[in-house]
Structure formats: structure tokens, C-alpha cells
C-alpha positions, 0 to 999 in steps of 0.5 A, spaced: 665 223 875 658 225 873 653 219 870 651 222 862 643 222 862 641 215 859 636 217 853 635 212 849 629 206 849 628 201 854 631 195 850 638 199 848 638 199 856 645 195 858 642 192 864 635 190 860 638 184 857 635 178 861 627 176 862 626 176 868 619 173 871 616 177 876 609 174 879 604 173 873 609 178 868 615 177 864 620 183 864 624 186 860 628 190 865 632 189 872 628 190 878 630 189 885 626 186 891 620 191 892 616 192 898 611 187 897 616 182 899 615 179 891 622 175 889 625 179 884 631 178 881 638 183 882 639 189 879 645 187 874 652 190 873 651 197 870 656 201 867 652 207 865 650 208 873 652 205 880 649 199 883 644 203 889 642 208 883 635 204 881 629 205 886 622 202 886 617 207 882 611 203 884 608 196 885 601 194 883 599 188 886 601 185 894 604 178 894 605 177 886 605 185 883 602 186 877 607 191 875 613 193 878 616 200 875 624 202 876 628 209 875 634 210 874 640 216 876 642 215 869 635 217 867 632 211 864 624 210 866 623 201 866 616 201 863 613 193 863 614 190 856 612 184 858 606 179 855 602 175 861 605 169 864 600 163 866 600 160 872 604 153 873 597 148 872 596 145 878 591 140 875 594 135 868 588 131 864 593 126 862 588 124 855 591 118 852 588 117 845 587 113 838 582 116 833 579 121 837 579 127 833 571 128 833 571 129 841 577 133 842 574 139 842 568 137 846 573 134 851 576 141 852 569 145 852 567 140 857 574 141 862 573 149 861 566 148 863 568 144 870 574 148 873 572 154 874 578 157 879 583 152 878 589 152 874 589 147 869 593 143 863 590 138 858 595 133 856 593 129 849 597 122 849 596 120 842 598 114 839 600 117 832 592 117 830 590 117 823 584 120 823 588 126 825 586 126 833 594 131 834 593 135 828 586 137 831 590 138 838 595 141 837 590 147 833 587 148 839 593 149 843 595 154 839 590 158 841 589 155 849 596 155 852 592 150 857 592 144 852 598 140 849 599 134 845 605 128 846 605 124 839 608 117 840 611 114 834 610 106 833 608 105 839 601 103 842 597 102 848 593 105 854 599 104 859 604 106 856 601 113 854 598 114 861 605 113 863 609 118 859 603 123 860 604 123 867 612 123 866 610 130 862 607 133 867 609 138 872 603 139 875 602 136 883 596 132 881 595 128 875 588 125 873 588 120 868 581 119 864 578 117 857 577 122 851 571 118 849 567 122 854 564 117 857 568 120 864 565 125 867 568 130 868 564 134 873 568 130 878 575 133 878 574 139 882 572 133 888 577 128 885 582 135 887 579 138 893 580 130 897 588 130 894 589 137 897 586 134 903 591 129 904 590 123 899 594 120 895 589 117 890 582 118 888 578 113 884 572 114 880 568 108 881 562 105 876 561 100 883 562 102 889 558 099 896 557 106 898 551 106 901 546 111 895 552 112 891 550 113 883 555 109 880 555 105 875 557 102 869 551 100 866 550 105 860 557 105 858 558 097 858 555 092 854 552 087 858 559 082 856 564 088 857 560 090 864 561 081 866 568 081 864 569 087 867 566 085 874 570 078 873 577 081 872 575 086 878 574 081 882 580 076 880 584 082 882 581 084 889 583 076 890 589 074 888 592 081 889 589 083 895 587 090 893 582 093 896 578 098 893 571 097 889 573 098 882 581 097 881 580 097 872 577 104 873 580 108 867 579 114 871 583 117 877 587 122 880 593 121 884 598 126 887 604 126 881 611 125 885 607 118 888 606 116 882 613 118 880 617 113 885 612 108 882 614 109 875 619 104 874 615 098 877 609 099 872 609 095 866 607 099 859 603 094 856 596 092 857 590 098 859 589 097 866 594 102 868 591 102 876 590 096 877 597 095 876 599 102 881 595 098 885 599 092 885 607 095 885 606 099 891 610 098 897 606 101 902 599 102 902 597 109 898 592 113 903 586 111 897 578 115 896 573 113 891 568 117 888 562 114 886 560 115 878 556 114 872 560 111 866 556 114 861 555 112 852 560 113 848 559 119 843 564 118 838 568 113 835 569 105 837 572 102 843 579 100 843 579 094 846 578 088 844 579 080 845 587 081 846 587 085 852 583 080 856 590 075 855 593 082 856 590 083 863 591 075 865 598 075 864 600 082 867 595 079 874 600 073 874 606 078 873 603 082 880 602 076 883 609 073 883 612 079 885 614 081 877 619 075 877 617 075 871 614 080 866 609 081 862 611 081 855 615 074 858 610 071 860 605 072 854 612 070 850 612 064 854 605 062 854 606 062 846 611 059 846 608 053 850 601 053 845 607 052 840 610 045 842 602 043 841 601 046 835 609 042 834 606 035 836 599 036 832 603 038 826 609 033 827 603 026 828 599 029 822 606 029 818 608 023 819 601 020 817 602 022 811 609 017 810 615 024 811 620 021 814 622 023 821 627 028 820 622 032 814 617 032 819 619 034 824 623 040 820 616 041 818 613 042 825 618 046 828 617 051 822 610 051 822 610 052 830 615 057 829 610 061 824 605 061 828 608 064 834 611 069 830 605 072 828 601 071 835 607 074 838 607 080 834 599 080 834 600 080 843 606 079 846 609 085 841 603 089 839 605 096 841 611 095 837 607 091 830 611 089 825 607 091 818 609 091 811 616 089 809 618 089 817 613 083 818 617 080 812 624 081 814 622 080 821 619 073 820 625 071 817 629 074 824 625 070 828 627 063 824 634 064 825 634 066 832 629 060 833 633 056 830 639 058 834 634 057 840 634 049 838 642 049 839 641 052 845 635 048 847 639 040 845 644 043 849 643 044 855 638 038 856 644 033 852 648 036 858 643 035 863 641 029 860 648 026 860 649 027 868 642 025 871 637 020 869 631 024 869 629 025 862 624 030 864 627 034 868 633 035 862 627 036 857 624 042 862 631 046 862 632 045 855 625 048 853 626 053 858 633 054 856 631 056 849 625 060 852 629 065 854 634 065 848 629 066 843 625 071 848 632 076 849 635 076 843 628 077 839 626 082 844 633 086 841 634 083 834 626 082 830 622 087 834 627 092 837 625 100 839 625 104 833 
């Protein structure tokens, strides 16, 4: 039976149904293996003409063709109706932002400036920015394919961002670095060649020891940040035993599926998201640092402040102990442990002034229990702070909890108290006891994920 010629358009072809990507171009229409060794795809069940009736016309190109033409018995003629297709990035920029909207396209230009020849994406991290740091992304990237924002919701913090930034990434090599253009950027390709030679992590360092290196922090940091940073980088060289020159270093590349199986171990708070990939792996990664100059900032304020000194302390005692404990529980702790002077300060005073025993000493825990409340969600639970009607609602969550947590408190130190004769030792467990309670159920209940 003879195959009626086929006349009509491209698309009305029964075998041009499925996209199918040949090298760098998106086809429309079946192709098979051709003689360049390209992988395309096989030609699909076409009633209209047998199976061996398609050959290759003409390729262009050799190992990725261009363009790739099939003829058919049945007459039809497949021309490319296809748009360009980028090749998968090699390199992901992972920018975690926070009003950073006047340097978004300084920080694009200057990355176009200094990747010639390499395929690469920039990712914009932004913690729901009010000055509109995703807007002024996401315009950008709807003219440059290169560039992509993730906008995060009633969450904040550097570490996180730079997590789910790298987690979104697909590329082999991932760089973390500020979009304040204090970074240089001039850098990557170097950062890139060293993974490609065999590292797993590339620092850029502000102090290195390297003998003539041109790094430092001195233009960048004020002298009292430059001293904070030199003592906390010595505090996590000690206690830590980490080994590199500048382990608060915000900037650095690491090959992504290292990073991928050290995920679940680093911890979402804080800013020192290094230091602590640092500190959680197994085994030591193959580690190289680059010497630079961290340059002025150009727009906008520095998102640090006085609290992630606190941060940066309690996440150095989490990776000392192995994360026993975590971070938020041991800021949580540490609170709460303010909160029993504040209970004592404020029982004496009340007391003094002639209350009897059982008002003051209700008056000192809700004292105590305000005061934590707020440090907590100004610290402990920053990347999830209560405003509003929350701070409110959420205040009045944490009494009643707190107040469960004191029956829990009196009752496991009554218990203890009751079969030993150290009074002290029932108190500690009493107290710890309730620590835990108030910890776990307010985590849950007044600043659960929304």
C-alpha cells in the first residue's frame, strides 16, 4: 500500500508532538541518531509512513549539532522551529540579600564583566527585601536567563539563605558572596579553575599568611569589626581546630554535592555559614584559600549587628560539643538562665517592698517570663519574629506554656527531691527539666514555621 505524500505544516506532522533538545536547539520534530554521534531522540510511531522511511538530511556542528534536518518518504521536509537553548551553568553565584536593590545591577554587570567563557547563573536569595531588592531582580532576569531570585517569606538570616540558595542550584560548583560588592569578583574564575583542579573548597581569605599575598580587611572593616572578626577567627581556629586563615570568610566556592551531603548537619541561623561546614565535616575537604582585599561597601548598611556576636558564640559551643545541643537551644538556654537573675533580682525587690511571699514571687516569674520572651524573639527566634498582633498573641502563648513548664519544673524536682538528699541536684533537674518543655513546645506552638 503506497504512503500518500504528506503536505501539510511541520506542526500538523503526527510525529511532531514531543520537544526533543538536540545539543544547544530545541526541536520540534523526531530526529534519530545522526552520524556525529549527537544523542537524539528515536523517531516515534508514525502511521502515515514506516519507521525506516525518515533519514538524516544534513547536520551542522560535530559533537553538539546546531541544527539537525530529517526527510520523510511520506514527504514531509522537518525544518528547526526551535529557539536557542543555554547550556546548564556550571558556576551558581548564590547572592543572599537584604535591601540590596541599589546594587543589584552593579553586581550583575560586574559578574558579566569577569566570566568570559564560563557558563554561569546568579542566584538572588532575598529575605523578603522592602526596598524591593526581588522586584529589581526578577526585571532583570526577565531579560537575562542567567540571573534568578528565591524570595523567602518570614524568614531571615545569612545561613539559611545561602543554604536554600545552594540547594536551588543545579550547578557543579556553587560560590557563595555578598551583593554589597565588597567581594571581588575578579576572583571567580580562579576560585573555578582550583575545583576543576581537584578541590573541594576555595576560600577567599582577608588574612592570609601567604608570603606577599594582597589580602585584607582593612578597607572594608571598621577597626571594631576588623578586632571582632580577628578574635572570633581565632576563637574558631582553637576550639574548633580548623585550619584555614579565615574561617568567617563570607566568600567562597565549594563543589555543590560536598556541600549536598553536609546539608542536614548546618545549622540555619547565624551568618557564618563557613565556619560551621567547617566544623560538621567528617572528613577533612581538600581546602585552598585565595588571598583578597575586602573592599568598602558602595550602597546601603551593613546587616550585622551586636546580636550575631551572641549568635556566633552559641553556634561555637553548639560545634564544640558535637551538636549535642543546637543552636536555638542553647541561646534558649542561655536566656532562660538570664531569666532566673532577673526571677531572684525582681523576687528580693518585691519583697522589700513588703508583698507577701506568694504575690512576689508570681510577680518575679512573670517579670522573668516577659523578659525572655522578648529576648527570645529578638535572638533565639529572629528568623522568625513576632510583630504585631503576633508579638501579642505570641506573648500570651509563652505564659501559658511557661506556666505548664513550672509544673513540669516542681514535679520532677519534688520526685527527685523525695528519693535523694541532694536538694540541689533536684532543683538542676527540675530546672532542666522545664527547659526543655518550654523550649520544645514554644518552638511548636508561639514561633512555629508559617
Amino acid at each position: 500500500m503506497a504512503i500518500p505524500p504528506f503536505t501539510g505544516s511541520q506542526e500538523d506532522h503526527p510525529s511532531a508532538q514531543q520537544e526533543m533538545t538536540v545539543g544547544r536547539v530545541r526541536t520540534h520534530y523526531p530526529v534519530i541518531r545522526g552520524a556525529s554521534g549527537c544523542d537524539a531522540a528515536r523517531l516515534l510511531p508514525c502511521d502515515r509512513r514506516p519507521p525506516s522511511a525518515c533519514v538524516v538530511h544534513s547536520v551542522s556542528g560535530s559533537e553538539q549539532p546546531e541544527i539537525i534536518q530529517a526527510s520523510f518518504a511520506c514527504g514531509f521536509r522537518g525544518q528547526p522551529a526551535s529557539q536557542p537553548v543555554r547550556r546548564p551553568p556550571e558556576l551558581s553565584i548564590i547572592i543572599p540579600t537584604f535591601n540590596e536593590a541599589a546594587n543589584v545591577h552593579l553586581v550583575i554587570h560586574a559578574l558579566d564583566r569577569s566570566l568570559p567563557g564560563i557558563s554561569w547563573e546568579v542566584i538572588f536569595v532575598d529575605d523578603d527585601s522592602p526596598d524591593g531588592t526581588a522586584d529589581r531582580v526578577r526585571a532583570i532576569a526577565d531579560r537575562d536567563a542567567r540571573v534568578r531570585c528565591v524570595r523567602r517569606l518570614g524568614r531571615r538570616g545569612l545561613a539559611g539563605a545561602s543554604i536554600e540558595g545552594m540547594l536551588s542550584s543545579s550547578a557543579p560548583v556553587v560560590v557563595i558572596m555578598d551583593g554589597d560588592l565588597q567581594h571581588d569578583e575578579t576572583l571567580l574564575p580562579e576560585m573555578l579553575r582550583r575545583i576543576r583542579s581537584g578541590d573541594d573548597l576555595v576560600i577567599a581569605s582577608r588574612f592570609s599568611d601567604v608570603p606577599g599575598a594582597e589580602g585584607g580587611a582593612s578597607d572594608g572593616l571598621s577597626s571594631t569589626r576588623l578586632a571582632g572578626s580577628r578574635v572570633a577567627t581565632r576563637l574558631a581556629r582553637t576550639l574548633l581546630k580548623i585550619d584555614v586563615s579565615d574561617p568567617m570568610s563570607g566568600f567562597f566556592a565549594i563543589r555543590r554535592p560536598v556541600f549536598e551531603a553536609l546539608a542536614p548537619r548546618l545549622s540555619t541561623q547565624g551568618f557564618k555559614i563557613l565556619m560551621d561546614i567547617l566544623a560538621s565535616t567528617p572528613t577533612p575537604l581538600r581546602t585552598s584559600e585565595i588571598p583578597f582585599r575586602f573592599r568598602a561597601r558602595q550602597n546601603g548598611i551593613s546587616k550585622l549587628d551586636n546580636l550575631v556576636a551572641v549568635e556566633y558564640l552559641g553556634l561555637l559551643l553548639a560545634k564544640s560539643t558535637g551538636d549535642v545541643f543546637s543552636l536555638r537551644f542553647l541561646l534558649f538556654s542561655l536566656i532562660g538562665g538570664a531569666g532566673v537573675v532577673v526571677h531572684l533580682i525582681t523576687l528580693k525587690a518585691a519583697l522589700a517592698c513588703g508583698l507577701a511571699f506568694w504575690l512576689a514571687q508570681m510577680t518575679a516569674a512573670y517579670v522573668a517570663m516577659t523578659g525572655n520572651f522578648f529576648l527570645n524573639n529578638t535572638l533565639t527566634y529572629r528568623d522568625r519574629r513576632l510583630k504585631g498582633r503576633r508579638l501579642i498573641f505570641g506573648l500570651a502563648s509563652f505564659y501559658v506554656v511557661c506556666s505548664i513548664g513550672v509544673i513540669a519544673n516542681v514535679g520532677i524536682g519534688q520526685l527527685l527531691h523525695d528519693h535523694s538528699s541532694r536538694w540541689w541536684l533536684a532543683g538542676l533537674a527540675g530546672a532542666c527539666m522545664g527547659a526543655v518543655f518550654n523550649y520544645v513546645i514554644t518552638s511548636a506552638l508561639t514561633w512555629r514555621v508559617r
